[in-house]
PAPAGU-921940 format. One record per atom (N, C-alpha, C, O): residue in one letter; x, y, z. Coordinates in steps of 0.2 Angstrom, whole numbers, plus 2048, in hexadecimal, padded with zeros to 3 digits. Layout:
N
AXYZ/...
REM end
This chain:
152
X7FA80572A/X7F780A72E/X7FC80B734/X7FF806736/X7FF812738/X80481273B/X801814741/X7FB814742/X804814744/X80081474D/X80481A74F/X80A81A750/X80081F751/X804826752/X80782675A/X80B82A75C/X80482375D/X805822767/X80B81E765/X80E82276A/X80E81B763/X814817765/X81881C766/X81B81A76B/X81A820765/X820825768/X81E82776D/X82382A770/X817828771/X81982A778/X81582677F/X813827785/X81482177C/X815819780/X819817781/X819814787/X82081577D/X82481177C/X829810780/X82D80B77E/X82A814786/X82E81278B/X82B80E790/X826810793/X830809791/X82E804794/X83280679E/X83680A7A0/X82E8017A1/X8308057A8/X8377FE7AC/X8387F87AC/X83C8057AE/X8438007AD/X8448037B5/X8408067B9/X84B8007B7/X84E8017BE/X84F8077C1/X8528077C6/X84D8107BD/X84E8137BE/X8478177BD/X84881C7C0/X8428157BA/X83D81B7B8/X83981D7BD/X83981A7C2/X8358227BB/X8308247C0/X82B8227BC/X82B8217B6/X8278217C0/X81F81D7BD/X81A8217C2/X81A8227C7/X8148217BD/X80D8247C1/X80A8207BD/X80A8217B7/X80881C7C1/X8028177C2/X7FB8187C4/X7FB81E7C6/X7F58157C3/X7EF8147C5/X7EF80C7CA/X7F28087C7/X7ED80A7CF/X7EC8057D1/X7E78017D5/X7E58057D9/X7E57FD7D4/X7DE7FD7D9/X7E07F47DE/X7DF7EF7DB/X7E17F57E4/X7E37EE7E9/X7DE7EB7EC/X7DB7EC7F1/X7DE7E67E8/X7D97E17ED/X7DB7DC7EF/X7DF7D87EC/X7DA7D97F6/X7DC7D27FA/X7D87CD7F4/X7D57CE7EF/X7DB7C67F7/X7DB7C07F2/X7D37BF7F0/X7D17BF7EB/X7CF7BF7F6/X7C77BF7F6/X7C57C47F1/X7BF7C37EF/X7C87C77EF/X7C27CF7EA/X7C17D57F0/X7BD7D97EE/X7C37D47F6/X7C37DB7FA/X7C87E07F8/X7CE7DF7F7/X7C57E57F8/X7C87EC7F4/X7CC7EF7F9/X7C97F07FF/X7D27F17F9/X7D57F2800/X7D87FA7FE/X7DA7FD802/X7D87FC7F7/X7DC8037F5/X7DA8047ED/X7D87FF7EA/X7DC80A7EB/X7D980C7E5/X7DC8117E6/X7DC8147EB/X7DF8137E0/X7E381B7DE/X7DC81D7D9/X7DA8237D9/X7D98197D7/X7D281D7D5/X7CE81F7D8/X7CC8257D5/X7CB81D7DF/X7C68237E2/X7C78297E2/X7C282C7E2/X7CE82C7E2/X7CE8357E3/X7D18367DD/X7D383B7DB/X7D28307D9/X7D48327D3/X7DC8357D3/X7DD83A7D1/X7DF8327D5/X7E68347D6/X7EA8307D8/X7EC82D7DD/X7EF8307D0/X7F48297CE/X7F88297D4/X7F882E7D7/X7FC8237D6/X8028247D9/X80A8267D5/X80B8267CF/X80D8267DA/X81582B7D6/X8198277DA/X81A8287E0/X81E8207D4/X82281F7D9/X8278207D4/X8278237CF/X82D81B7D6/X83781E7D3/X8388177D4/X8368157DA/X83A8117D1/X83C80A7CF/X84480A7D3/X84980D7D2/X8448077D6/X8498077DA/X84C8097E1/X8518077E5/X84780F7E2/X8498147E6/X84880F7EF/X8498117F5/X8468087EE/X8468057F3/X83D8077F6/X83D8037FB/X83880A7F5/X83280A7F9/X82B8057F5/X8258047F5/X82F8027F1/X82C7FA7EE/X82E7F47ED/X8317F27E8/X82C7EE7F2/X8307E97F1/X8337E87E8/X8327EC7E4/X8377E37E9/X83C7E17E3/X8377DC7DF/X8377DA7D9/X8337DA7E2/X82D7D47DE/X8277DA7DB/X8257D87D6/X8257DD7DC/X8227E37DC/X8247E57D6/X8227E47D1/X82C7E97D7/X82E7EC7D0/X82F7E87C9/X82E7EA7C4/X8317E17CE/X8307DD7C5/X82B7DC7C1/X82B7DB7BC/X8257DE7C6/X81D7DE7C2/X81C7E27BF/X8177E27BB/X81F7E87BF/X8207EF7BD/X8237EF7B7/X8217F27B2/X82B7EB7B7/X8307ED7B2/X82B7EA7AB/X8267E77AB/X82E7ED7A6/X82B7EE79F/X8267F179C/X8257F3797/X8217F27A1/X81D7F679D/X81C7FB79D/X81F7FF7A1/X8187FD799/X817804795/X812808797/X80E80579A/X810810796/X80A812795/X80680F791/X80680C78C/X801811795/X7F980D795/X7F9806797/X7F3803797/X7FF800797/X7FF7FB799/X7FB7FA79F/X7FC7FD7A4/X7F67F479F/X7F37F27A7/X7F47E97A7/X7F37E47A3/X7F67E97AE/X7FA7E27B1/X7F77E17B8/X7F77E57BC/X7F37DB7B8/X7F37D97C0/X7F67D57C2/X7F57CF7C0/X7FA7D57C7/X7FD7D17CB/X7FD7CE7D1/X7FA7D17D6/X7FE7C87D2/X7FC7C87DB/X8047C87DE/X8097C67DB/X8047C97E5/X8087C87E6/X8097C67EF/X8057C87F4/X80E7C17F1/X80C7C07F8/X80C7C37FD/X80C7C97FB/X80D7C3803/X80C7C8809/X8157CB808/X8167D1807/X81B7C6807/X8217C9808/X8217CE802/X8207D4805/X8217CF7FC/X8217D07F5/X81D7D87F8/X8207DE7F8/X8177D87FC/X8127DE7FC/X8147E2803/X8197E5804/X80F7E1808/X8137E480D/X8117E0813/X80E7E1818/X8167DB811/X8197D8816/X8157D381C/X80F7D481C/X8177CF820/X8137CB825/X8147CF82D/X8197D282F/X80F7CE82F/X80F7D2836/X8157D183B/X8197CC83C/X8167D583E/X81C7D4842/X8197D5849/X8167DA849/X81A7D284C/X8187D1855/X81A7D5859/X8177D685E/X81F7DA857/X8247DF85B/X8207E685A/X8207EB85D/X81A7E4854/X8197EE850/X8107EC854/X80B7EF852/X80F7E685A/X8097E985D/X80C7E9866/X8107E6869/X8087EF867/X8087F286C/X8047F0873/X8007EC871/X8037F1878/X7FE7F187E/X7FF7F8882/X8057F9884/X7F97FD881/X7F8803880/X7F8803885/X7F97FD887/X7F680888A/X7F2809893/X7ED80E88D/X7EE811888/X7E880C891/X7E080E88F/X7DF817891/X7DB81B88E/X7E3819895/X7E481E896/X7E9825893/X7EA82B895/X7EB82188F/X7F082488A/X7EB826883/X7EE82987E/X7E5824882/X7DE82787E/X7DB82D883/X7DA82E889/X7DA83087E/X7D5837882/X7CC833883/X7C982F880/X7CB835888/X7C483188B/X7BE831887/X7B982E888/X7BF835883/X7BA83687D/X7BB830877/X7B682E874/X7C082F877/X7C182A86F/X7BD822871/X7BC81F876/X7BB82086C/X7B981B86A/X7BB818868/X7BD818862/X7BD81386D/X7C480D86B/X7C080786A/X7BC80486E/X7C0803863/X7BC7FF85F/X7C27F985C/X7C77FA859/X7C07F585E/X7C57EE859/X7C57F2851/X7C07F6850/X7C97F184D/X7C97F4846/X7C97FA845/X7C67FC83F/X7CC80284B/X7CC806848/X7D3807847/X7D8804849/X7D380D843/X7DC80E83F/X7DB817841/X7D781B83F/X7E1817845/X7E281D847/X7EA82084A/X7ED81C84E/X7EB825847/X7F0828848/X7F282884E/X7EE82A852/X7F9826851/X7FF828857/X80582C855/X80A82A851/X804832858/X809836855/X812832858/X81382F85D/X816834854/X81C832856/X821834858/X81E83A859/X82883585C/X82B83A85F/X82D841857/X82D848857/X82F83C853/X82F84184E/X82984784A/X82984B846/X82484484D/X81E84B84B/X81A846847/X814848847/X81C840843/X81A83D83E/X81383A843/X81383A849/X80F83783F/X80B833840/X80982B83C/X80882A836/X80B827843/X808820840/X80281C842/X80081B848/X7FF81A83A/X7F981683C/X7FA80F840/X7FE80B83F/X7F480F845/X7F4808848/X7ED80684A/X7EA80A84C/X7EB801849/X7E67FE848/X7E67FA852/X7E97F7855/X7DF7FE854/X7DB7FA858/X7DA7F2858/X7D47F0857/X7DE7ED85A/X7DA7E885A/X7D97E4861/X7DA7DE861/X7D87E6866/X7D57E686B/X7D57EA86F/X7D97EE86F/X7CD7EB875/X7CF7EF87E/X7CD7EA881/X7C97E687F/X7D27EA887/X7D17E588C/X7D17E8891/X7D77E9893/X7CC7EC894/X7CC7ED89D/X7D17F5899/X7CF7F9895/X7D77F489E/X7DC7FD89C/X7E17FB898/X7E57FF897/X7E07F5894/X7E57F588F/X7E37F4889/X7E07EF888/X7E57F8884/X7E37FA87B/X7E77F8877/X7EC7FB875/X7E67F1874/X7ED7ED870/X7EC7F2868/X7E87F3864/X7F27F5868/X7F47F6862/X7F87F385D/X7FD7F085E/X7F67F4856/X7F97F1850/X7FD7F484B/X7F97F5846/X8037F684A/X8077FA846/X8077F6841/X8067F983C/X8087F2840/X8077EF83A/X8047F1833/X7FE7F2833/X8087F282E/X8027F4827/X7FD7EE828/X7FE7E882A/X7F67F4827/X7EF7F0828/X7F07E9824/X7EF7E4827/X7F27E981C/X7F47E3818/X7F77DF819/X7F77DA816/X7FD7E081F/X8037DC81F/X7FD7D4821/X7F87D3823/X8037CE81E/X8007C581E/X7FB7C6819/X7F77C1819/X7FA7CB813/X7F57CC810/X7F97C9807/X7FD7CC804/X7F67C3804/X7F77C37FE/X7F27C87FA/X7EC7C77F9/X7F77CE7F6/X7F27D17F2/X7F37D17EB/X7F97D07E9/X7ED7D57E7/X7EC7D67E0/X7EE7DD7DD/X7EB7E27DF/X7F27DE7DA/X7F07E47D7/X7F17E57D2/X7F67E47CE/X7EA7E97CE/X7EA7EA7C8/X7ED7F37C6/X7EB7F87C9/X7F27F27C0/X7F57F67C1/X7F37FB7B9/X7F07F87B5/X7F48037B9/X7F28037B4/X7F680B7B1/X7F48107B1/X7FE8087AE/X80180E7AD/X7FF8157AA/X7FD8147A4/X80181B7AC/X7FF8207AA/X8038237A7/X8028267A2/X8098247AA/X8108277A6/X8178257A9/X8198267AE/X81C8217A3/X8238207A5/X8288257A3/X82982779E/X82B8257A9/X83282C7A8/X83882A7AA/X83C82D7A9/
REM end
């Protein structure tokens, strides 16, 4: 019996391809931290192109469409351990007097260049609002199960 999919499964993902993926990231506990499944929409990345560590892409090299791999990986490998430099002490007056400033909230600061970066609330004290630039994950070992969709 001959297996008719082998010709278009068969490429394996190397130091150049592009890969769309499914993936769904949980911390070491079983807390679910991301999912390209909720909106149903793979991600698109390029092996190489440097926007994934090198311990990352080795969990990646060789497989194929429809292959699924979970991996863990430690806070360096993923994104990274906190750095002391990326939190802030805000003046409490630089919020509009309406916001709700909450330990745990994640809220956009625009940047000089128009961009906007996430920073996580993690205190107020009196007039001063500690912010956290940090990826929320960073010091975080996680999980991710992976589940290829197409290699090019």
């Amino acid at each position: 019996m001959s297996d008719t999919n082998s010709s278009d499964n068969g490429i394996a993902i190397t130091d150049n391809s592009a890969v769309i993926l499914h993936f769904d990231l949980t911390l070491e506990d079983g807390t679910a931290a991301d999912s390209t499944r909720v909106h149903d929409k793979p991600a698109k990345m390029v092996m190489g192109d440097g926007s994934l560590t090198p311990n990352f892409e080795d969990c990646l090299r060789g497989l194929k469409k429809g292959d699924k791999k979970a991996f863990t990986l430690a806070p360096e490998d993923a994104f990274g351990q906190p750095n002391p430099d990326n939190i802030y002490h805000v003046d409490k007056s630089k919020f509009s007097a309406d916001m709700e400033l909450q330990e745990g909230t994640i809220m956009g600061f625009s940047q000089p260049d128009g961009s906007e970066l996430p920073g996580i609330i993690r205190s107020v004290a009196g007039h001063s609002v500690t912010v956290d630039f940090n990826h929320p994950l960073a010091g975080q070992t996680v999980v991710f199960n992976v589940e290829i969709i197409e290699v090019k």
